[in-house]
C-alpha positions as CSV (number, residue, x, y, z in Angstrom):
1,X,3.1,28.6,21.7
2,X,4.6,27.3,24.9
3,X,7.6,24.8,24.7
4,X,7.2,22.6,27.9
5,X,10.3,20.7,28.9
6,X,9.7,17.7,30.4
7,X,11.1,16.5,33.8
8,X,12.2,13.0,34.0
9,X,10.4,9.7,35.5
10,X,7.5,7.9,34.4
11,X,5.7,8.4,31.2
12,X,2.2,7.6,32.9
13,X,0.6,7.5,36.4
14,X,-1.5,4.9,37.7
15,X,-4.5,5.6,35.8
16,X,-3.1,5.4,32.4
17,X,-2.8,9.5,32.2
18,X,0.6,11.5,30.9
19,X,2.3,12.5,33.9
20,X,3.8,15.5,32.2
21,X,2.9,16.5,28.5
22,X,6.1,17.9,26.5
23,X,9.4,17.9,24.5
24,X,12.6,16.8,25.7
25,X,16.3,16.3,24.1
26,X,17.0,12.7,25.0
27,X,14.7,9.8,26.4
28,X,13.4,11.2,29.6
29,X,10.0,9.4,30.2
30,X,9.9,5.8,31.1
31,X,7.5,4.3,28.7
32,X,5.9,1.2,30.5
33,X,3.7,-1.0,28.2
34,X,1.6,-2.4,31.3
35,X,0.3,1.0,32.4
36,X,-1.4,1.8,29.4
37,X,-5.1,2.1,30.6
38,X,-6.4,1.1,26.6
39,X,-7.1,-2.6,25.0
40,X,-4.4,-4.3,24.1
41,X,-5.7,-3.6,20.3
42,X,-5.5,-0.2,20.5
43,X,-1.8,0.1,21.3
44,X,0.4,1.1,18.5
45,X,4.3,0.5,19.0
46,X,7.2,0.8,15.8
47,X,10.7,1.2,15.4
48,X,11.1,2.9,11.6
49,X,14.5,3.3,10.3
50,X,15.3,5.2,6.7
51,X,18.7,5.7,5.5
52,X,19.2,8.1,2.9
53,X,21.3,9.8,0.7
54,X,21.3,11.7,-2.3
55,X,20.7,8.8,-4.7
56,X,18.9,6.2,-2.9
57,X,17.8,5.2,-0.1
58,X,16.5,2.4,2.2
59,X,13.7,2.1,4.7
60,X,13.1,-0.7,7.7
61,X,9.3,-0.7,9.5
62,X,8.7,-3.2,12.2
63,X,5.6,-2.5,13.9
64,X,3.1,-3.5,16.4
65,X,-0.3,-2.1,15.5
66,X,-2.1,-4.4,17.9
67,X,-4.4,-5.9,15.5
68,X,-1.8,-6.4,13.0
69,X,1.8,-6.0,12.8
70,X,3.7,-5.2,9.8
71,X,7.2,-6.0,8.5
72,X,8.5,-3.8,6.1
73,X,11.2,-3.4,3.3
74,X,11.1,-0.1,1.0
75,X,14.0,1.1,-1.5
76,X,13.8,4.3,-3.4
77,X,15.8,5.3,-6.0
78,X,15.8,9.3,-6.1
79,X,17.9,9.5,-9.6
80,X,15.3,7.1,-11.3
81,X,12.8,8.6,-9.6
82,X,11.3,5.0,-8.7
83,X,10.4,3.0,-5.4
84,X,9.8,-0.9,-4.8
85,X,7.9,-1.7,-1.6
86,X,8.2,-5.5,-0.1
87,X,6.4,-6.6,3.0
88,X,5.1,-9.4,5.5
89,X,1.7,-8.8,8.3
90,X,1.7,-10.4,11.1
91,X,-2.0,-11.0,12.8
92,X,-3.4,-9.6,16.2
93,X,-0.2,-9.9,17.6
94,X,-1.0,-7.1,20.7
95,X,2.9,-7.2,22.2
96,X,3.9,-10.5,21.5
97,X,6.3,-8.9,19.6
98,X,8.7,-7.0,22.3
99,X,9.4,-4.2,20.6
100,X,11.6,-2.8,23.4
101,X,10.4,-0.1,25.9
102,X,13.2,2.3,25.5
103,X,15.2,3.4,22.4
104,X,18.3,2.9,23.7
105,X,18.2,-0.4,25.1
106,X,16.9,-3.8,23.7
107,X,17.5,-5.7,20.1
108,X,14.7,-6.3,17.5
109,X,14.8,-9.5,15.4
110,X,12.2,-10.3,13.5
111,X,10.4,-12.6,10.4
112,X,7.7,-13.3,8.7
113,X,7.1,-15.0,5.6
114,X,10.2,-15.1,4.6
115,X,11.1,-11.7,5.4
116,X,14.0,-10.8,8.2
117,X,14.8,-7.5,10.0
118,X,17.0,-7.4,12.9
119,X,17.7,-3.4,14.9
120,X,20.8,-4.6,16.8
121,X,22.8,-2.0,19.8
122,X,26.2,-2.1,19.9
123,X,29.2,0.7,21.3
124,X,28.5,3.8,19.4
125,X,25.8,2.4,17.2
126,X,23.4,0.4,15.8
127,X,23.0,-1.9,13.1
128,X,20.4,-3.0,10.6
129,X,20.3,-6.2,8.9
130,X,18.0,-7.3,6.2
131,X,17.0,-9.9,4.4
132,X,14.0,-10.4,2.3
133,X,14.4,-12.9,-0.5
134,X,10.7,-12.2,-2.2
135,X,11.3,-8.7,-2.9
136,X,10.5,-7.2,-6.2
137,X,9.2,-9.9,-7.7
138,X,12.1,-12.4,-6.6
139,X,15.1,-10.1,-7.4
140,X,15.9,-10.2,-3.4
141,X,16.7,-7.5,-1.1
142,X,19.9,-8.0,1.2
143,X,22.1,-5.8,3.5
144,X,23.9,-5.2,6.6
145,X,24.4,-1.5,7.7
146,X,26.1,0.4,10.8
147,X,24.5,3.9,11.8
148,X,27.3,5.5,14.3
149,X,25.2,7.5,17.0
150,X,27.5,9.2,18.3
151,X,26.8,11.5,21.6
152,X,24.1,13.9,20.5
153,X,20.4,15.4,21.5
154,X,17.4,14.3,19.7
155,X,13.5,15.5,19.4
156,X,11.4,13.6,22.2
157,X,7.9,14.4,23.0
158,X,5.3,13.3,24.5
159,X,1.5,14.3,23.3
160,X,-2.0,13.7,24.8
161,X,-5.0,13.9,22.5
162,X,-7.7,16.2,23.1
163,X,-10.6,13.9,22.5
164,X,-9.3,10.4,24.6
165,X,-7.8,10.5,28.1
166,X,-5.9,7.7,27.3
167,X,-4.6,8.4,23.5
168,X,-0.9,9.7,23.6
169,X,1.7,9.3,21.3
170,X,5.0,9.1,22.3
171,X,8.2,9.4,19.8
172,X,11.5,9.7,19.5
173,X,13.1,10.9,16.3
174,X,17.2,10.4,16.1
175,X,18.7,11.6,12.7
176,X,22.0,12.4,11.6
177,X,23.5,9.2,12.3
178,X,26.4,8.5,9.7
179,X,25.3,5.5,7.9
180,X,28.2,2.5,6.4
181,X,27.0,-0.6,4.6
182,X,26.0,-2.0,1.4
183,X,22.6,-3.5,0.0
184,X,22.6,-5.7,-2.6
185,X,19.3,-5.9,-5.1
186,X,19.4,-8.9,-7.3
187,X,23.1,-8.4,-8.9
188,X,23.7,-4.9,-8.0
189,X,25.2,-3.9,-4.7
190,X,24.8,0.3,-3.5
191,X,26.8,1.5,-1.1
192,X,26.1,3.3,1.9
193,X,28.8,6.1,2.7
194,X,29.4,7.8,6.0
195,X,30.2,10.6,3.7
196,X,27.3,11.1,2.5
197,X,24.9,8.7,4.0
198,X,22.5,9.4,6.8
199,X,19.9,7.3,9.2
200,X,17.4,8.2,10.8
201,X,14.9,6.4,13.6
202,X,11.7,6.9,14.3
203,X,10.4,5.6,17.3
204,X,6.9,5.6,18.0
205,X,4.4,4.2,21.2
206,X,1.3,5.3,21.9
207,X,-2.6,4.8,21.7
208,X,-4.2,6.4,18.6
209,X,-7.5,7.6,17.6
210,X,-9.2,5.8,15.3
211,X,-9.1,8.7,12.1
212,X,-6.3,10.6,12.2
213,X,-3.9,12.4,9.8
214,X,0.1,13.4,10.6
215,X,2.3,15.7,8.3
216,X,6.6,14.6,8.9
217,X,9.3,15.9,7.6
218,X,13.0,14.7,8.1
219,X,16.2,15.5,6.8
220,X,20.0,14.3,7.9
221,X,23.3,15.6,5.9
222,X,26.2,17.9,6.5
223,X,25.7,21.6,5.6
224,X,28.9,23.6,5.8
225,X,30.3,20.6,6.1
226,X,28.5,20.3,9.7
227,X,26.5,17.7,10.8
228,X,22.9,19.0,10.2
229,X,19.0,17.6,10.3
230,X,15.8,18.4,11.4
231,X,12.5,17.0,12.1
232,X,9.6,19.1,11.7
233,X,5.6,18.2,11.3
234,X,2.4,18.1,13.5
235,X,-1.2,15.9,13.4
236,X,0.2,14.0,15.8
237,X,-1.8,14.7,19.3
238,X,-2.7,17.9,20.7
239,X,0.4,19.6,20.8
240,X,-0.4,22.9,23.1
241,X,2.4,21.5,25.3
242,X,5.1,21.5,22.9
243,X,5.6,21.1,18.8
244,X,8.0,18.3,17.7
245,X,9.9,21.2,15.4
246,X,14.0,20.8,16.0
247,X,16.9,21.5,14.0
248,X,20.7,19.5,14.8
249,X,23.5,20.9,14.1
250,X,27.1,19.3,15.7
251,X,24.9,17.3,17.8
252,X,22.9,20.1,19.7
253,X,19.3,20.9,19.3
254,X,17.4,24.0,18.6
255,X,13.9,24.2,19.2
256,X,11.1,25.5,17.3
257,X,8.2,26.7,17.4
258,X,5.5,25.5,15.0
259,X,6.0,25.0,11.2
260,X,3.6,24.8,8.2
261,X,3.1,22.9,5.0
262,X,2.5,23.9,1.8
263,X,1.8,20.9,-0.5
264,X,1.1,21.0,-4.4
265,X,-2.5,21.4,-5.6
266,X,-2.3,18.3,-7.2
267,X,-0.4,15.1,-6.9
268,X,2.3,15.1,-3.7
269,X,5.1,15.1,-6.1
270,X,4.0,17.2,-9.1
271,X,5.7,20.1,-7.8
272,X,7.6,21.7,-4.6
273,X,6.4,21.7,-1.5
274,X,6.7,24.8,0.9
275,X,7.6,25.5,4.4
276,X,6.9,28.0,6.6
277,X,7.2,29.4,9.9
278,X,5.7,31.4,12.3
279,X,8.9,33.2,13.7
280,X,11.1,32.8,10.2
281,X,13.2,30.6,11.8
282,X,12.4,28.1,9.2
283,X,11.9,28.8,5.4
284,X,12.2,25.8,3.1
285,X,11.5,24.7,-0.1
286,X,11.5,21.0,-1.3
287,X,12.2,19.3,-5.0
288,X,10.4,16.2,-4.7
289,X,11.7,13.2,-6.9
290,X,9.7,9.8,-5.8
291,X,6.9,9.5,-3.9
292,X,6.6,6.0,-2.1
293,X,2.7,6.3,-2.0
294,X,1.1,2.8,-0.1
295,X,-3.1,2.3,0.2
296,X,-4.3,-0.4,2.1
297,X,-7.6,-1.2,3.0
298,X,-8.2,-4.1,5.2
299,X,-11.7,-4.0,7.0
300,X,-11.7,-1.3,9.7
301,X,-7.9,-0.8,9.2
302,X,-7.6,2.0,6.2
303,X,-4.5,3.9,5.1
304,X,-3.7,6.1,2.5
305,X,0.6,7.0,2.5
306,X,2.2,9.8,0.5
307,X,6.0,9.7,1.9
308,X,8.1,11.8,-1.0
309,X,11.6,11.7,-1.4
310,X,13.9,14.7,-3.0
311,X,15.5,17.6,-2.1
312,X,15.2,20.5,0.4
313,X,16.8,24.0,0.4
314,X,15.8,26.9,2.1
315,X,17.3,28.6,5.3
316,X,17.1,27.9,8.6
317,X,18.0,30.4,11.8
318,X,19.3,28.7,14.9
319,X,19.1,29.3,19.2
320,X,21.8,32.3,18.8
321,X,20.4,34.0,16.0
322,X,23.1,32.4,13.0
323,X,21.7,31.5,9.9
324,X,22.2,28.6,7.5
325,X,21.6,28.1,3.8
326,X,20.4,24.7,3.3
327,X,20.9,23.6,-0.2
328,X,20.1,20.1,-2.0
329,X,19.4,18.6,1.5
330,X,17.9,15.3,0.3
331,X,15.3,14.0,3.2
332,X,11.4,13.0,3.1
333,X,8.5,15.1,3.6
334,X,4.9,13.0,3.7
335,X,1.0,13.3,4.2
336,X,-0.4,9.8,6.1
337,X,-4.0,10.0,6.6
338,X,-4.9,6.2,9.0
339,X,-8.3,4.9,10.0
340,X,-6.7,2.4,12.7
């Protein structure tokens, strides 16, 4: 398929349309809120941080869905082979919360019942602070943590859908940002390595169909002892333009062309999951370990989430033809089918 890089300026024109559909390797587009030509409702907006290593990990939604916002706190634990989900709506809130139109520029600080998030810039970073004193059952949830971001590309695209003139999603993904911190649950505290530990952000605006169904996959970790990740998936728009496929490795992206899943015949994490691709640049297996499965069903607004956590390994072939053997790579690979 054709790979479109985009140029830079705005991300629409006048009448609400993508200026110019495509993939880029840092935030090119200027995404303006007040030139969405959609009701207010229909606007979907979220910043989504999980940071991950091989034993646990943590995840951070804030999200502006127009008719309902969402707050959210989720901790798996890979080794146990467990997950505890916590979090807080917000009703019709259609922008009033500011998620910021750029991501890499303006704070988020949030709460809600309780609940407090707070995505914070600073040199050579970010940071994520939590606090949410209700979750699992009253045990509380706590933690501050610094993802470095140092200079490096990351997947941007921007996608049209084929049935709306006015649907588009677009989304940032940054991974492989070395993660330091601690979060304390209840009496235990788990730390959060740079060694080891890995954040990634997903960052999402755009105007949705109503039924719609997206395959991700993500993974951030040093292989060879290199800094190394990839996002890969598709559902997500018509994406003739470009796919969202990349691998990172030292900070530099490698583009790719379009990639397959293979999930188990029954339940997402009874058994591996395959990967394939149509130019063998990308051949992956994955060991899954939890699967941090949400339903909700809340009058129009239905959603069924299979996001599993575990292990991939496989090989992967970058821009000048060298090959790398992935092995253990622990990351997320999920199914989300949304009626929103």
């Amino acid at each position: 398929m054709a790979q479109h890089v985009m140029g830079e300026g705005p991300l629409h024109d006048a009448a609400g349309h993508l200026i110019d559909p495509g993939y880029a390797t840092r935030e090119v587009r200027r995404y303006d809120r007040s030139l969405i030509a959609a009701h207010p409702a229909r606007i979907k907006e979220w910043d989504y941080y999980c940071v991950l290593n091989a034993d646990f990990g943590l995840a951070l939604t804030v999200a502006d869905n127009g008719y309902i916002g969402y707050l959210g706190v989720s901790w798996m634990d890979l080794r146990g082979r467990s997950f505890v989900n916590d979090g807080a709506l917000i009703a019709e809130p259609m922008g009033r919360m500011a998620l910021p139109a750029s991501a890499d520029a303006g704070d988020i600080v949030q709460a809600q019942d309780g609940l407090e998030l707070a995505f914070r810039h600073e040199p050579g970073g970010r940071r994520l602070t939590v606090r949410a004193p209700g979750f699992d059952g009253g045990r509380g949830l706590s933690g501050e943590i610094r993802l470095d971001q140092p200079p490096m590309e990351r997947m941007v695209i921007a996608t049209p859908f084929a049935d709306d003139p006015h649907a588009f999603y677009y989304n940032q993904k940054i991974n492989c940002m070395p993660a330091r911190g601690g979060v304390r649950i209840g009496s235990q505290v788990h730390d959060f390595t740079p060694e080891t530990s890995f954040g990634v952000l997903d960052w999402g605006r755009g105007v949705w169909t109503y039924d719609n169904v997206w395959y991700w996959g993500s993974a951030s970790g040093l292989v060879e002892a290199r800094p190394f990740g990839f996002n890969i998936g598709y559902g997500f728009g018509e994406t003739s333009a470009a796919s969202e496929n990349m691998l990172f490795v030292d900070g530099r992206a490698h583009k790719l062309d379009q990639i397959a899943f293979h999930m188990p015949s029954g339940a997402p994490d009874s058994d591996r999951w395959h990967f394939t691709s149509n130019d063998g640049r990308f051949e992956m297996h994955f060991v899954p370990a939890v699967n941090r499965w949400a339903k909700v069903e809340a009058g129009m607004v239905k959603t069924e989430q299979d996001q599993v956590f575990g292990y991939f390994s496989g090989q992967v072939i970058l821009d000048d033809g060298a090959l790398l053997a992935v092995r253990g790579l622990p990351g997320f690979a999920e199914k989300v089918w949304n009626r929103w």
